[in-house]
N, C-alpha and C positions, 0 to 999 in steps of 0.2 A: 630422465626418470624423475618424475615429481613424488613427492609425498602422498601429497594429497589433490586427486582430482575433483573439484567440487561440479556439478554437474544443474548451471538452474542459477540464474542470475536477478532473481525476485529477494522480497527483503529478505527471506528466511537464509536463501546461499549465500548474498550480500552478509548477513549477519555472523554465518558460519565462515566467515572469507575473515573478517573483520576480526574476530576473536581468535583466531589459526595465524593471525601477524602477529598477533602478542608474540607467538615462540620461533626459536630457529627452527627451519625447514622449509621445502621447496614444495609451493603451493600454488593451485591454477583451478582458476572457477572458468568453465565453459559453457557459453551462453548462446543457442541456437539465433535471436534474433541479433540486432544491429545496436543494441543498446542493454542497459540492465533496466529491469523496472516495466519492460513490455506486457505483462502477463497479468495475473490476478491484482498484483503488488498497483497498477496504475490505475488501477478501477473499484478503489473499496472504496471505505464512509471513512477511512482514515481517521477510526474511532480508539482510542487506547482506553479500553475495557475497564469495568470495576470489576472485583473477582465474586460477587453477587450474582453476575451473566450465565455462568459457567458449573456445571452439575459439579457437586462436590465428589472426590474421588476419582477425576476423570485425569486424565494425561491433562488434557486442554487445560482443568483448571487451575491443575498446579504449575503448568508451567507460565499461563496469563497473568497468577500469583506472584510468579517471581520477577515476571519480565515487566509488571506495568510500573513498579518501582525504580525500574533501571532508567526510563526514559530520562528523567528530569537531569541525571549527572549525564545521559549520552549525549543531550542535547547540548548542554554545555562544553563536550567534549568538540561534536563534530556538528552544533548549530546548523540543524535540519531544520527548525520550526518545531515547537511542541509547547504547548499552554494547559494546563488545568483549569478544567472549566466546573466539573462537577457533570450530573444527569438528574433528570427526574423518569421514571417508569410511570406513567401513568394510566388510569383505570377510570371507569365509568358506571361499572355496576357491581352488582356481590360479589359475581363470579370473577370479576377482573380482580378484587377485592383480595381474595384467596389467593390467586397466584402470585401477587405482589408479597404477600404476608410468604408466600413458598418460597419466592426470590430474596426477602429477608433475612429468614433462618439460613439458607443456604450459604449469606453473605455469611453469618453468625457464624457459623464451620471454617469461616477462611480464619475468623479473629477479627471480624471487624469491629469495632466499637460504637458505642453510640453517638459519638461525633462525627464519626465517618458515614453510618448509614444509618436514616431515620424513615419510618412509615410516619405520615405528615398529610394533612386533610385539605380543604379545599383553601382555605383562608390565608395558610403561610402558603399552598402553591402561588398563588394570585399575587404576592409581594414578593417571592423569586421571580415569576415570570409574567408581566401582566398582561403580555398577549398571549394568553393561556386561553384558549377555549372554555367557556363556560358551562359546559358540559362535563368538565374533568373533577372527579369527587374527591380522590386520593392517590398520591404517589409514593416511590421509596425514591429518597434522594440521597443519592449518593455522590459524596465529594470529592472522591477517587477515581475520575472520570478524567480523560482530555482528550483534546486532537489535535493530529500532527500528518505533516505532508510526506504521504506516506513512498512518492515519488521520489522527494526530495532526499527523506532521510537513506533511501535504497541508493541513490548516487554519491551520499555522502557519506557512508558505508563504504563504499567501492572507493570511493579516491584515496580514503585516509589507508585501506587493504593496503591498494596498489603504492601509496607513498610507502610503507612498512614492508615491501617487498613482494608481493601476491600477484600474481599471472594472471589475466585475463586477456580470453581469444574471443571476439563476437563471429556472426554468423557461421556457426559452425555447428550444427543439426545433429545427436547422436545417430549412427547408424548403425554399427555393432560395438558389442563389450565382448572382449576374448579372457575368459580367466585362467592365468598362466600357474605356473605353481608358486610363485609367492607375490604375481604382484598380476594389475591386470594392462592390457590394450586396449584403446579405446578408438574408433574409428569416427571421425568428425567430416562434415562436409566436403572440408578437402585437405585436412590434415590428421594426423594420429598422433595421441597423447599415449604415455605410458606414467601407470599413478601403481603403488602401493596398497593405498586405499582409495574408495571413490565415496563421495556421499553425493547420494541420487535427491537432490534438489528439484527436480523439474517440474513443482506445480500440477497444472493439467497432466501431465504428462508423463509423471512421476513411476506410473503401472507401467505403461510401455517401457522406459527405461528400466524398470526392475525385467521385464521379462526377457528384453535381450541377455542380461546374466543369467536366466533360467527360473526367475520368481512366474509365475502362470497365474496367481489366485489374488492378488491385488487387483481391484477395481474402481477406477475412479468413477462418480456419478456427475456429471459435468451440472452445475447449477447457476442460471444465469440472474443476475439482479442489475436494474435500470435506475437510474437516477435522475433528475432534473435539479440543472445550477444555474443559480438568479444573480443577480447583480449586491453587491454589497451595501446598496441602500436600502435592502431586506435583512441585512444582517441583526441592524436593531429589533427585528422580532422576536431574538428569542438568546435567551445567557448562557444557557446548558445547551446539553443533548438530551432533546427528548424522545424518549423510546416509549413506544406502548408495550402491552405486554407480550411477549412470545410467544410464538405459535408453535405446531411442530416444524415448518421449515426453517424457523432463523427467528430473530431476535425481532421480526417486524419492521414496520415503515417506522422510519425516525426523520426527526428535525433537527437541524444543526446548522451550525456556523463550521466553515471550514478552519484552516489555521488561519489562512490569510483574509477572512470575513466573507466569505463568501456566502450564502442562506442555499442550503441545501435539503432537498427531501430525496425518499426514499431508503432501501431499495425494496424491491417484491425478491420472490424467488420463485424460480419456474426450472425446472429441468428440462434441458433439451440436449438432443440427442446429436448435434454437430458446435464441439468443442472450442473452433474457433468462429461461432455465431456471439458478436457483439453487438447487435442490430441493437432497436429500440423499437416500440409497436406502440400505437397509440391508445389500444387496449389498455396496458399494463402502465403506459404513464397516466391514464383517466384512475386507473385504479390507486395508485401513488399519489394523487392529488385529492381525490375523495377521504382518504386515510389521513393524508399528510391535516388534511383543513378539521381532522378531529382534534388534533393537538394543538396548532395553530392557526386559526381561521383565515385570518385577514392580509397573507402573503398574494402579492400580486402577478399573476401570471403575465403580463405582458411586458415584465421586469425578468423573466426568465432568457437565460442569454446560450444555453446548451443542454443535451440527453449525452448521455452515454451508458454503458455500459460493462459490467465485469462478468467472467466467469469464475467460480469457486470452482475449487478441486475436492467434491463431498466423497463419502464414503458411508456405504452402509452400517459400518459401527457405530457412526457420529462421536467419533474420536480421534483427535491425532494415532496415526501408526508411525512410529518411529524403532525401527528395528537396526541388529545387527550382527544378528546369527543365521540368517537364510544362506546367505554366501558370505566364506570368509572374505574379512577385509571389504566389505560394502554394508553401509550404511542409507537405510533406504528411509525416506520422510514421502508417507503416504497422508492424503486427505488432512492436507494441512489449511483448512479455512480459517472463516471467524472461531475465535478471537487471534487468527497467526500473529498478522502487525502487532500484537500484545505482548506476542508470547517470544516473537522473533529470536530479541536478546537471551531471552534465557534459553532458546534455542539452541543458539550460538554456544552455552556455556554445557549446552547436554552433550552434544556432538562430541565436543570437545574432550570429555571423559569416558564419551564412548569408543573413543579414537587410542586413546592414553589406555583404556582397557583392554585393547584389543591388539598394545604392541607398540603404539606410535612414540618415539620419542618427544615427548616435549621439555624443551629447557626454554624459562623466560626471555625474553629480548631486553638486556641491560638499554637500549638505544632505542626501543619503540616507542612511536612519537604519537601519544592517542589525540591530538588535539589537530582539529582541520578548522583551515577559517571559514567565517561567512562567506559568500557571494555578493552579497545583497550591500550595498553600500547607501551611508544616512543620504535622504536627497536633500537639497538644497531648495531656500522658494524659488531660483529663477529656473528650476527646470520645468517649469510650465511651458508647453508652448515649442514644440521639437524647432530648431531651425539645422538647416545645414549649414550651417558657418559655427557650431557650438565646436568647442573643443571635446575631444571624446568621454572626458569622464565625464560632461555634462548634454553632450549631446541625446535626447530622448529619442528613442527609436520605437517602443512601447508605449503612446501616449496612455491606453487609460491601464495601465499598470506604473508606469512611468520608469522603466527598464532604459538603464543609459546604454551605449556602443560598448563603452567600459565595460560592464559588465557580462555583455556577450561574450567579448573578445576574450577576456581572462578566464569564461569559462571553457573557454578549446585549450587552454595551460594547467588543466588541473588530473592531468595524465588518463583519461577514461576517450576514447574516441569520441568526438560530435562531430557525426555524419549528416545531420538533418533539420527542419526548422521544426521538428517534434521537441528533439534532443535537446536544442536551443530553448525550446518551450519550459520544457520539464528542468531544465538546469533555472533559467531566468525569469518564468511566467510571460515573457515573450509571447503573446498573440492569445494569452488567457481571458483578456479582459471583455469587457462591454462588445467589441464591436467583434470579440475572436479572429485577430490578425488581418484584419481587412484593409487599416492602412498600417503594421509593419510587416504582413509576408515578406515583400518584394524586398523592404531594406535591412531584414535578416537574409532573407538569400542571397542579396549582393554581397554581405559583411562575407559567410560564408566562404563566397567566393574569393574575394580579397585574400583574407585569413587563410586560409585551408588549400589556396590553390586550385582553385574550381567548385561547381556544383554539378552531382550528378543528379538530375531530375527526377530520375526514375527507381533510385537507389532502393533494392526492398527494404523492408523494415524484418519480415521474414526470409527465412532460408525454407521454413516447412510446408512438408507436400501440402497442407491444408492451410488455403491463403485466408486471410479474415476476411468474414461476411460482415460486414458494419453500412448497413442502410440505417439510416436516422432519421426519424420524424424530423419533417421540415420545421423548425423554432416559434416559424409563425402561427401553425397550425393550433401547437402548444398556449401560445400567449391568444388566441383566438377563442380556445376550450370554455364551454358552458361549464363549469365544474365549481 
């Protein structure tokens, strides 16, 4: 009998997993696919919001509020990746004019100041960012802005849980929830959990899971957004994230640098009506490129090295639902999009008191250990140049990342399953780079095998009925584009 069943292994459950080790108690986050971080959490802009983004009085913006303060000491804690870069919002006519000045005052409701957020003309844009399109009249620049890997920090989440005591089961699909008279059943792919309390984490997927307990009127509106990531020698294009201004689906095409220097544009948002549709369409990245080159002109497409994409989990309110009165003892997280990754942590700390309101003993952990180490170790200059005669912490196995053996290998020791050369990916950046794993697939698979005691080829990354659709504009077609 656990405490607490967490249900949704994205950063919002990772979060809520992570802050539920602080106390004594028997806690189990349950994750349908074969890893944490599969779902929305591995496909956003990996943007940690200004509280300017976000309509004043909403759930969303108070809790982006409290969470985007938290990054800087979590990183420090469990060194995910996280930098403060600042943004600019930028505008090109009166009417863009008006809404930037709407996006101001709204900042002004949160308490920002005028060192933190300024409306600022064409002149000072041009000397924050000088490949700024010359088209651009006026911005609000906000210095409460960064980004962070938003992959990374969801595993780095999870491991420091699991070190502090925290259950987690992969592939394991809910398929019913029985509520008992004080605690509930849960029925997993092919095991059954018994929790206390459950907090319904699942993303996409979140409504389904509420209505096995009996919730019917949750609805998620599945929304999908595309991306195209270039090579880091586009990175020098641009210092911030620049956002234009908001539409009604989302916050717009943006420009950016990843954590790790990446040069990224996008996303669009299009709703579509099959939830594990991650494809890419050459439509919507023409349209991403056309946008993207209003704020940044002179980024070179034949420097673009992958498409992906994410889906959101929207909701007709356009508001976090975070409830916990429909069924006793469950806790349900509906329509948790942009700004989540913002808002994650402070997530973590809502649950948290909504758990403690509702019965759950919490007493602090005198022993909980918040601090997880890097992965990432300093390289050295001879690790140019992989050979097979290097010793392992210098042997490179990721040339254009420069990812050693060492570092692979310790990350299958860091208590979270790595089943896959995904897993590998997303823990080491393993096959991220320039040529995306073309020559280290094969000698992470081999390591794998070594390590792990086999590779299974075929292994799903899904347990659900609904397998992903991910057709991808061929790269070249992309770096080919008249645009």
């Amino acid at each position: 009998m656990y405490d607490v069943a967490i249900i949704g292994g994205g950063v919002v459950g990772a979060s809520i997993a992570r802050e539920l080790s602080k106390y004594h108690g028997k806690i189990v986050l349950i994750e349908k696919e074969r890893d944490v971080s599969l779902g929305a959490t591995k496909a956003n802009s990996g943007i940690v919001h200004g509280v300017y983004a976000t309509e004043y009085g909403t759930l969303k913006g108070r809790l982006a509020a409290k969470g985007s303060p938290m990054f800087q000491q979590l990183n420090k804690e469990l060194n995910f990746g996280y930098r403060k870069t600042g943004s600019l919002v930028v505008g090109f006519n009166e009417a863009d004019h008006r809404k930037i000045q709407k996006l101001y005052y709204n900042g002004k409701k949160y308490g920002e100041n005028d060192q933190d957020l300024q409306l600022i003309g064409a002149e000072t844009i041009n000397k924050l960012e000088p490949h700024i399109n010359g088209d651009v009249k006026m911005a609000l620049h906000s210095k409460n802005v960064g980004v962070a890997s938003p992959y990374e920090m969801t595993i780095a989440l999870m491991e420091n849980a699991l070190a502090n005591g925290v259950k987690v089961f992969f592939g394991q699909e809910i398929n019913k929830i029985y509520r008992r008279e004080n605690d509930f059943k849960i029925q997993g792919e092919n095991q059954t959990f018994e929790a206390k309390y459950i907090v319904n984490a699942a993303g996409l997927y979140s409504d389904r899971v509420a209505r096995m307990a009996g919730i019917e009127d949750y609805e998620i509106i599945p929304r999908r957004g595309q991306y195209i990531l270039f090579g880091k020698d586009q990175g020098h294009l641009v210092n911030r994230v620049i956002f234009q201004v908001p539409n009604e689906k989302g916050k717009g095409i943006l420009v950016t640098t990843t954590f790790h220097g990446n040069f990224m544009i996008g996303p669009n948002a299009e709703e579509v009506n099959d939830r594990a549709d991650v494809s890419t369409t050459k439509e919507s990245l023409k349209y991403i490129i056309q946008n993207a080159r209003r704020s940044i002109s002179d980024f070179k497409l034949n420097r673009a090295i992958t498409t992906y994409s994410g889906i959101r989990a929207s909701v007709k309110e356009k508001d976090f639902i975070i409830e916990g009165d429909r069924v006793k003892g469950m806790i349900n997280l509906i329509g948790i999009d942009s700004p989540g990754l913002t808002a994650a942590p402070a997530i973590g700390e809502m649950v948290r008191e909504m758990l403690k309101e509702r019965g759950l003993i919490l007493n602090k952990k005198t022993e909980f250990q918040p601090y997880r180490a890097p992965l990432f170790h300093k390289k050295e200059e001879d690790f140019e140049g992989s050979t097979d005669h290097q010793e392992p912490e210098k042997k490179v196995i990721c040339r254009c990342e420069t990812v050693t053996e060492e570092e692979i290998t310790e990350s299958f020791r860091r208590g979270l399953p790595v089943e896959s050369i995904q897993a590998v990916k997303f823990r080491t950046r393993a096959g991220m780079g320039q040529c995306q794993g073309a020559y280290c697939r094969s000698r992470v698979k081999e390591i794998i095998r070594r390590e792990q005691g086999g590779y299974k080829e075929n292994i799903p990354m899904t347990s659900h009925r609904e397998e992903p659709k991910v057709h991808k504009v061929d790269i070249k077609k992309i770096r080919k584009m008249d645009v």
